[in-house]
C-alpha positions as CSV (number, residue, x, y, z in Angstrom):
1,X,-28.6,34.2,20.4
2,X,-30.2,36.8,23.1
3,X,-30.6,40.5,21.5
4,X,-32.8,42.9,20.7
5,X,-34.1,43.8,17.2
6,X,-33.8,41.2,14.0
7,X,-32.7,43.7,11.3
8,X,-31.4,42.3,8.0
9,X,-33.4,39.0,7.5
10,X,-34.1,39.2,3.9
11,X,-29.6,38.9,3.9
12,X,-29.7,36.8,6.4
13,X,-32.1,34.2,4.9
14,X,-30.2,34.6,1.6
15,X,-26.3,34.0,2.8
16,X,-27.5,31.4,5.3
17,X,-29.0,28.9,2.9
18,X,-25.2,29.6,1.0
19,X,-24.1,28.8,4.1
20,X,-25.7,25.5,5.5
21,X,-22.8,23.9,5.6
22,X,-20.8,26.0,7.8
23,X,-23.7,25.3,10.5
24,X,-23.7,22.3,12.5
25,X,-26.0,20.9,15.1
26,X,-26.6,23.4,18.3
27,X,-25.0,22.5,21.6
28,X,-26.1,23.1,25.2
29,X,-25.4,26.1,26.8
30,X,-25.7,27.4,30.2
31,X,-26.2,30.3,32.5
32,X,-23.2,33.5,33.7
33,X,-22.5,30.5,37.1
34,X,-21.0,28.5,34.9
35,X,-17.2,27.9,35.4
36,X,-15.2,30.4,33.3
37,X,-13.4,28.0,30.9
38,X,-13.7,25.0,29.0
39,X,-12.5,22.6,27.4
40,X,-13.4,21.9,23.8
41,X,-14.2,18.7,22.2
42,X,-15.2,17.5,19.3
43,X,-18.6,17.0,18.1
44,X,-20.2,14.2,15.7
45,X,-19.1,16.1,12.6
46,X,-15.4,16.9,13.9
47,X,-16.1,20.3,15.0
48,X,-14.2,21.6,17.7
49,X,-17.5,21.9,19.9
50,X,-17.0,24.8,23.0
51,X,-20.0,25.0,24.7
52,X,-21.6,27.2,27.0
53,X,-22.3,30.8,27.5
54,X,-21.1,34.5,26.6
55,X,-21.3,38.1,26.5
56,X,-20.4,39.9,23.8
57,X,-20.8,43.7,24.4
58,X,-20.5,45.2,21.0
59,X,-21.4,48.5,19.2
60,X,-24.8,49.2,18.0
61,X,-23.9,49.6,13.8
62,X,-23.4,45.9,14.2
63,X,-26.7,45.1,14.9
64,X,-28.1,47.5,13.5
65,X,-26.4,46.6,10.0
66,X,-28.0,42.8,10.7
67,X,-24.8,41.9,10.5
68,X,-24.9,40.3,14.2
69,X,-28.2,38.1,13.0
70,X,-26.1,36.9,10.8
71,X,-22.5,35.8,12.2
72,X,-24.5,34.6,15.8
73,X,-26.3,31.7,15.0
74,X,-23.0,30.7,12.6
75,X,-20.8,30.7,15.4
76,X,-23.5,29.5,18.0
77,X,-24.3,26.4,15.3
78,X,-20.5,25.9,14.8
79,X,-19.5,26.0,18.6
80,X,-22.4,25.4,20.8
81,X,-21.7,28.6,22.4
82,X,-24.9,30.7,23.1
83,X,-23.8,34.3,22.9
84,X,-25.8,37.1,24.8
85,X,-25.2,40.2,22.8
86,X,-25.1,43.7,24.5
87,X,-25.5,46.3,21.5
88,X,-24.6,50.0,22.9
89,X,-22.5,52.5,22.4
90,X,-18.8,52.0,22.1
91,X,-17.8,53.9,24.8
92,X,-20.4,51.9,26.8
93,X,-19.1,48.5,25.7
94,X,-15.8,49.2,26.3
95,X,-16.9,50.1,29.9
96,X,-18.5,46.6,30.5
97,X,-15.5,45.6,29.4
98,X,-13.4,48.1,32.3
99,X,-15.7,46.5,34.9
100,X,-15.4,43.1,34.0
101,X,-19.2,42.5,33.0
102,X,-18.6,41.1,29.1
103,X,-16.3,38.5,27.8
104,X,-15.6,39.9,24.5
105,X,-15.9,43.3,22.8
106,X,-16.2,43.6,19.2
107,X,-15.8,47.9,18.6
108,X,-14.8,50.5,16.3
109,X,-13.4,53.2,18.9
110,X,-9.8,52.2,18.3
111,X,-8.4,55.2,21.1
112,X,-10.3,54.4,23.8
113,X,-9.5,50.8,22.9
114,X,-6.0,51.4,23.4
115,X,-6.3,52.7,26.9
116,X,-8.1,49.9,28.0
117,X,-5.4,47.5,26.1
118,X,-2.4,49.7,28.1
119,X,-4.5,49.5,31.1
120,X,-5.0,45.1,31.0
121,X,-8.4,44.6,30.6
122,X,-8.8,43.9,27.0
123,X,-5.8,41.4,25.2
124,X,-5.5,39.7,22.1
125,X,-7.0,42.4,19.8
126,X,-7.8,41.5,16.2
127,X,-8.6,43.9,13.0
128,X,-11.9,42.4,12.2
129,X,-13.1,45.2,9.2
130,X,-13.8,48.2,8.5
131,X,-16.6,50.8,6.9
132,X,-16.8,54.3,6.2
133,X,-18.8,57.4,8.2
134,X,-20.5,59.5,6.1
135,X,-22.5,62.6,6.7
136,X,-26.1,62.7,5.9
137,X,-28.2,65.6,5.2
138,X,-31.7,66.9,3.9
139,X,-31.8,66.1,-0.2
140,X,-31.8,69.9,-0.6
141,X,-28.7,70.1,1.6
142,X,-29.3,73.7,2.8
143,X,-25.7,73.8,4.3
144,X,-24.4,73.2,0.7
145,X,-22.2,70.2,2.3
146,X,-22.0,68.0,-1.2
147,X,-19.9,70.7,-2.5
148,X,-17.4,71.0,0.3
149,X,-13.8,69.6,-0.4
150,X,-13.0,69.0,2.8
151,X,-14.6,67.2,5.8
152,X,-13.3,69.9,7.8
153,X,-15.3,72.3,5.3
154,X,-18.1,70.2,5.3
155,X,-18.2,70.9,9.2
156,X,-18.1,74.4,8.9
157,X,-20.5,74.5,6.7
158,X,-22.9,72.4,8.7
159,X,-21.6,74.8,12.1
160,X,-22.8,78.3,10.0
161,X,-26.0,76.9,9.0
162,X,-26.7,74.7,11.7
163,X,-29.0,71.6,12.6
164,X,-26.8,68.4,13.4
165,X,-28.0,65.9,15.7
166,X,-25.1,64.1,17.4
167,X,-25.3,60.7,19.2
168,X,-24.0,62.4,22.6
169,X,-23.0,58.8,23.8
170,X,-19.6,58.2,24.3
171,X,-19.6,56.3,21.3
172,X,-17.2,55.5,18.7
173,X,-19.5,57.4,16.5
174,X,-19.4,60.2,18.7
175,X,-15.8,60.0,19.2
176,X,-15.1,60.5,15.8
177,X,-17.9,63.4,15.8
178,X,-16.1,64.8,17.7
179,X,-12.9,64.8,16.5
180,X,-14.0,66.4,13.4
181,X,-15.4,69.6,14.9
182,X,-11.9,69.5,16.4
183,X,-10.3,69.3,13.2
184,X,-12.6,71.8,11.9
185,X,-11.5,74.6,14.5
186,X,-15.5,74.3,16.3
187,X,-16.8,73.9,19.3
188,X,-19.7,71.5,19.1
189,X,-21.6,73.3,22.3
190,X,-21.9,76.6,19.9
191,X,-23.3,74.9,16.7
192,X,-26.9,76.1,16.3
193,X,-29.7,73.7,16.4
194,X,-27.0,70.6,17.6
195,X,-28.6,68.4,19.8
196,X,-27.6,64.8,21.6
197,X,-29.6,62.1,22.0
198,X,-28.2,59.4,23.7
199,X,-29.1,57.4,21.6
200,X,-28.2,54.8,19.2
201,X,-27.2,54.8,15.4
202,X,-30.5,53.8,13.8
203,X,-32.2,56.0,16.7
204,X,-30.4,59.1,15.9
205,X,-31.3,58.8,12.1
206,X,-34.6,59.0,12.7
207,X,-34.5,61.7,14.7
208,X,-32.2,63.7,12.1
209,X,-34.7,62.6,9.4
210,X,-37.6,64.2,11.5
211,X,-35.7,67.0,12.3
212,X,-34.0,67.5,8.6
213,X,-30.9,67.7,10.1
214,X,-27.2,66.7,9.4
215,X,-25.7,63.5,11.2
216,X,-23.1,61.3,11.2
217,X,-23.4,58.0,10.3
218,X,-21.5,55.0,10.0
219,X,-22.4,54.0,6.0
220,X,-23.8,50.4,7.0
221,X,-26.4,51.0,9.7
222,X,-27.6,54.0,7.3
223,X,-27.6,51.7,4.1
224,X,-29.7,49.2,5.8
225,X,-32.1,51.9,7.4
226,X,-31.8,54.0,4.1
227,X,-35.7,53.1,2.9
228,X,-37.0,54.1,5.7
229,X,-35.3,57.8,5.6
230,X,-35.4,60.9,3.4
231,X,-32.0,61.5,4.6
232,X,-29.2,61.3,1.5
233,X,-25.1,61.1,1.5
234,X,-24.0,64.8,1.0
235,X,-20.1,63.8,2.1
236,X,-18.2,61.1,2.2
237,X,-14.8,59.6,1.7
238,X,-11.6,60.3,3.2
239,X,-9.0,59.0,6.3
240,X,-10.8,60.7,9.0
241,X,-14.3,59.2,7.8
242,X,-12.8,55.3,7.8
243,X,-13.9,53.0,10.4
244,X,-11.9,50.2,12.2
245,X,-13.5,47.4,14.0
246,X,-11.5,45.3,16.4
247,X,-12.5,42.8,18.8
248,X,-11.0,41.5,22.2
249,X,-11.1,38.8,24.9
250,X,-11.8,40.6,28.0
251,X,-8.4,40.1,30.1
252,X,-9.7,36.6,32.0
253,X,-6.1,37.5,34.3
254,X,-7.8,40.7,35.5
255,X,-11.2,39.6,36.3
256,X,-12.3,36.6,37.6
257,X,-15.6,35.1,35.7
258,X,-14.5,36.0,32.0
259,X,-15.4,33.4,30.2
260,X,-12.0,33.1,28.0
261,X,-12.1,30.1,26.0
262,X,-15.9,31.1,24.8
263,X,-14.9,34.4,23.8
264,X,-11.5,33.0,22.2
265,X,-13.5,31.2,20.0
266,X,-15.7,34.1,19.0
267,X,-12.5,35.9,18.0
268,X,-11.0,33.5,15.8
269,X,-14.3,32.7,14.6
270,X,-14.3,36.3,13.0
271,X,-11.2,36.8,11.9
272,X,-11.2,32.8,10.2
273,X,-11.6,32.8,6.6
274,X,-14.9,31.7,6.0
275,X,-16.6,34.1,8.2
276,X,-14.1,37.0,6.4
277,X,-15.8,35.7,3.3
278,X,-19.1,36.1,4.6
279,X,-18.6,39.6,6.2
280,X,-17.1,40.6,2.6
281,X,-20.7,39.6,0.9
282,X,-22.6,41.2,3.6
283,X,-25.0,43.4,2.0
284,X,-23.9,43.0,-1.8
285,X,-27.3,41.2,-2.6
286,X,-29.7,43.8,-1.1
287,X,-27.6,46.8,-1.7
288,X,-24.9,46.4,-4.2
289,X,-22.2,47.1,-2.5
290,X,-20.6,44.7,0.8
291,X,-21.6,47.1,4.2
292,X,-18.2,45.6,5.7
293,X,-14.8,44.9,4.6
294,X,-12.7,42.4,5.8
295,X,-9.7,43.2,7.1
296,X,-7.8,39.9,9.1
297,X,-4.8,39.3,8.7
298,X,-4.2,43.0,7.2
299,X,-2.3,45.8,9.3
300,X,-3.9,49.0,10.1
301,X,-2.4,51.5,7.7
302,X,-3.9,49.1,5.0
303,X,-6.8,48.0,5.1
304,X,-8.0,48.9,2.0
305,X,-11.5,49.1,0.9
């Protein structure tokens, strides 16, 4: 696996030793000139053994999580498939995915999604899981946010007092930030103290934490991060705040290179019912409660956490 960062190895270590039989020997890889398909065959053990090379642009609460370190090296041990991972923004990933330069996206912006599903580049979507946002705040909560009843409240409340810091990057984060200004009757531009970064999930934390600002958050990259931060949950809960991850083949029909049996596998890899089992313990050992829930096989009004 190629990426930056190694959160979540105290999880990791613990769910792979329950897991050393699900890994198998590594295969070869090779380089982006490699020819865009193969064939699978089977391995010593039986596996169905892939081989070679992808790029899996993805959004940045999966790394950030450690989720990624996790599921990786699985599938890379399982298939022999070395997977290049591209952790940005949703609205970035999905981009690479416009232009051709990723093989699989694995995101949680499920509007922007669509247009690019209408549009041919991304086919054979799966519902993967899903999380929760919340909204994070100093512990003394000056906005008085915990005792909103609303998110749209909650947003108003945050809009009269000010101080939010927003991830400003096309993100699915930021989508949904968005969205909930909307729903709140604000405009984000006249919030006081509001400011972008550009940034990352766990980046933007820090930087609310510093500035003893409100954010939003997607609950697992904050969880795994939460030591580290003076920020606490002041809202949370609710249909607007839930938090749909999908993942796609990039459309191998529409541009030429995509390596489609690689990222094939790396869907059904996700959605098969031993890595569903592992996503569903993700986190329960370090934090009490699973960071993701799995969702294949389920339909998108019902999830469920």
């Amino acid at each position: 696996m190629v990426h930056a960062g190694g959160r979540g190895r105290m999880v990791r270590r613990a769910v792979l030793g329950a897991m050393v039989a699900f890994a198998v020997a590594l295969g070869p890889g090779c380089g982006r000139d490699e020819p865009a398909g193969s064939t699978p065959v089977p391995s010593a053990s039986g596996t169905a053994r892939v081989g070679g090379s992808m790029i899996l642009a993805t959004t940045t609460s999966t790394q950030d999580s450690g989720l990624l370190d996790l599921l990786v090296p699985l599938f890379e041990a399982q298939t022999g498939v070395q997977v290049k991972v591209i952790a940005v923004g949703s609205g970035a990933a999905l981009e690479m995915a416009r232009k051709g330069d990723a093989d699989a996206v694995l995101s949680h912006a499920p509007e922007a999604e669509q247009e690019l599903v209408q549009r041919g580049d991304l086919v054979e979507g799966r519902l993967v899981m899903h999380n929760d946002f919340v909204l994070v705040g100093p512990k003394d909560d000056p906005a008085g946010v915990r005792s909103a009843g609303s998110i749209e409240e909650a947003m108003r409340r945050i809009a009269a007092s000010g101080g939010f810091v927003s991830r400003g990057d096309n993100s699915g984060t930021h989508a949904t930030e968005l969205a909930l200004w909307n729903a709140a009757g604000i405009d984000p531009a006249g919030v006081p103290r509001r400011e972008e970064t550009g940034q990352g999930m766990g980046a933007t934390l820090n930087i609310a934490d510093q500035r003893r600002a409100y954010t939003l958050t997607d609950r697992a990259t904050y969880l795994a991060l939460r030591d580290r931060l003076s920020l606490e949950v002041v809202f949370e809960g609710g249909e607007r705040l839930r938090n749909v991850y999908h993942v796609y083949v990039v459309n191998p029909e529409k541009h030429r290179g995509v390596k489609a049996a690689q990222a094939r596998a790396w869907a059904e890899f996700l959605v098969a019912p031993e890595t569903q089992r592992v996503i569903g313990e993700f986190g329960k050992d370090r934090y009490g409660e699973p960071l993701f829930v799995p969702d294949a096989g389920k339909s998108l009004v019902e999830p469920g956490r």
